[in-house]
C-alpha positions as CSV (number, residue, x, y, z in Angstrom):
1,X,-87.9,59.8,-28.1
2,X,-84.4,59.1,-27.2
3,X,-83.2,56.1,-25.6
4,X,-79.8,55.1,-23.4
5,X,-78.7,52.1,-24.1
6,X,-76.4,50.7,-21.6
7,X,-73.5,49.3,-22.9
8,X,-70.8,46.5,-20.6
9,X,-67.5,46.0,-21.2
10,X,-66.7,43.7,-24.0
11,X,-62.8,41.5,-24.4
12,X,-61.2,42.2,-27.5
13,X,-60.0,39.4,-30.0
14,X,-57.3,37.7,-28.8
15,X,-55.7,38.0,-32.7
16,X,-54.5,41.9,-32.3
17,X,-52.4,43.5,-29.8
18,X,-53.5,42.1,-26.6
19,X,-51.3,42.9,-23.9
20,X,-50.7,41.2,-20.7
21,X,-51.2,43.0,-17.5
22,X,-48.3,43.6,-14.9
23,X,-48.9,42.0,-11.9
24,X,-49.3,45.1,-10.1
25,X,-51.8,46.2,-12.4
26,X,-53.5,42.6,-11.7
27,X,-53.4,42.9,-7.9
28,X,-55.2,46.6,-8.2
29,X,-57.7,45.2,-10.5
30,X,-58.3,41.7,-8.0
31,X,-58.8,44.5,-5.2
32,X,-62.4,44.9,-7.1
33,X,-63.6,41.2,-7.7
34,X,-64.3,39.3,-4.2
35,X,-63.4,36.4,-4.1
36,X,-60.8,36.1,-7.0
37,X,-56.9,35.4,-6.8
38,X,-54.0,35.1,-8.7
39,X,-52.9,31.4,-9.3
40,X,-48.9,31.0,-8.6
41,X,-47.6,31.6,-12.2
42,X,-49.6,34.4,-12.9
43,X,-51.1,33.4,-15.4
44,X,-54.3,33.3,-14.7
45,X,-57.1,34.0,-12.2
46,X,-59.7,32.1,-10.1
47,X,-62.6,31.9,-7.9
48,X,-64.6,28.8,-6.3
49,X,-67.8,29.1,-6.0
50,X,-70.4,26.9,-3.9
51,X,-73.7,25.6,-4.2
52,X,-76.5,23.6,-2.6
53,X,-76.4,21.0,-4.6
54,X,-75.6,20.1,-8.3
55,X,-78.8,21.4,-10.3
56,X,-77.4,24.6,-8.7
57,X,-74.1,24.1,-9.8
58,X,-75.4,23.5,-13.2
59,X,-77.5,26.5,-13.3
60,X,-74.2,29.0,-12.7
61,X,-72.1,26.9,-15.2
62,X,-74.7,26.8,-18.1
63,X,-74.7,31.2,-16.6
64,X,-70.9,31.4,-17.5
65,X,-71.3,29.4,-20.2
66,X,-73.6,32.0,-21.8
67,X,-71.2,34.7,-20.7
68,X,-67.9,33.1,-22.5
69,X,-70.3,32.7,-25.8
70,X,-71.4,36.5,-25.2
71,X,-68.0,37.6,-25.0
72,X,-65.9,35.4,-26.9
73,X,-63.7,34.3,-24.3
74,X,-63.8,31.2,-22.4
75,X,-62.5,30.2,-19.0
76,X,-61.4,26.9,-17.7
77,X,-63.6,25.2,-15.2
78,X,-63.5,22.6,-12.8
79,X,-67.1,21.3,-11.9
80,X,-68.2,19.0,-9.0
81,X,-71.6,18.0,-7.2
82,X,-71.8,21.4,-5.1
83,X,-68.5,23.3,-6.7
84,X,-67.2,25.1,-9.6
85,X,-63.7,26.7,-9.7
86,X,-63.8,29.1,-12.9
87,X,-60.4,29.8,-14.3
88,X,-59.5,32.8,-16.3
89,X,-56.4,33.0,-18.4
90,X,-55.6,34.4,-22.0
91,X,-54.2,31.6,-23.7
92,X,-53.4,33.2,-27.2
93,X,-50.6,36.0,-25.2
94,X,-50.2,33.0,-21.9
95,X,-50.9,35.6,-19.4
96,X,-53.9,38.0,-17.7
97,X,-55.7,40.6,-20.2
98,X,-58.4,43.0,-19.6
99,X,-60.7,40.7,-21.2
100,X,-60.2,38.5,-18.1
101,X,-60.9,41.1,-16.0
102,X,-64.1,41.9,-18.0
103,X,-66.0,38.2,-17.7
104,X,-64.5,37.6,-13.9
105,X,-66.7,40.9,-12.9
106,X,-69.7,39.2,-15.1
107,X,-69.3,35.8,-13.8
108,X,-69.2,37.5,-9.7
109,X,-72.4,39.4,-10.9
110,X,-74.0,36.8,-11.4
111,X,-74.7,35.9,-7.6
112,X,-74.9,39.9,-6.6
């Protein structure tokens, strides 16, 4: 019997030759992911998200949590009772990378 596997996007280590995208590149890409914007440098992106409530809250961070170890690559996030802000950014080449991209579209999945 043959079987499919299905198979996601996965980042690449930050180590090789990771290159940052051109911000038009990054405003085709954003055109895809509700919800998600380019901070003022950049540099990285975003999206708040909002809850009912903190156990909520806590659910979706321990979700992108699990995503970041999955992947490899770990976003910045600002938590509060009924918010998260989740901030992607490639720190090792200071700029916006695919694999950025790649968990912001597994993050927004999440709540699909």
């Amino acid at each position: 019997m043959m079987t499919t596997e299905y198979t996601k996007p996965r980042c690449v280590g930050c180590e090789g030759e990771l290159a940052v995208l051109k911000s038009e590149i990054i405003a085709e890409k954003l055109q895809s992911l509700s919800g998600w914007s380019v901070d003022e440098s950049g540099k990285k992106i975003h999206r708040t998200f909002n809850f009912n409530g903190f156990g909520k809250t806590m659910a979706f961070v321990n979700a992108v949590a699990w995503i970041a170890h999955q992947q490899g690559h770990h976003p910045d996030m600002e938590v509060s009772f009924n918010r998260c802000t989740v901030n992607y950014t490639t720190h090792a080449v200071d700029g916006i990378t695919e694999n950025d991209f790649i968990c912001a579209k597994e993050v927004s999945d999440l709540l699909s």
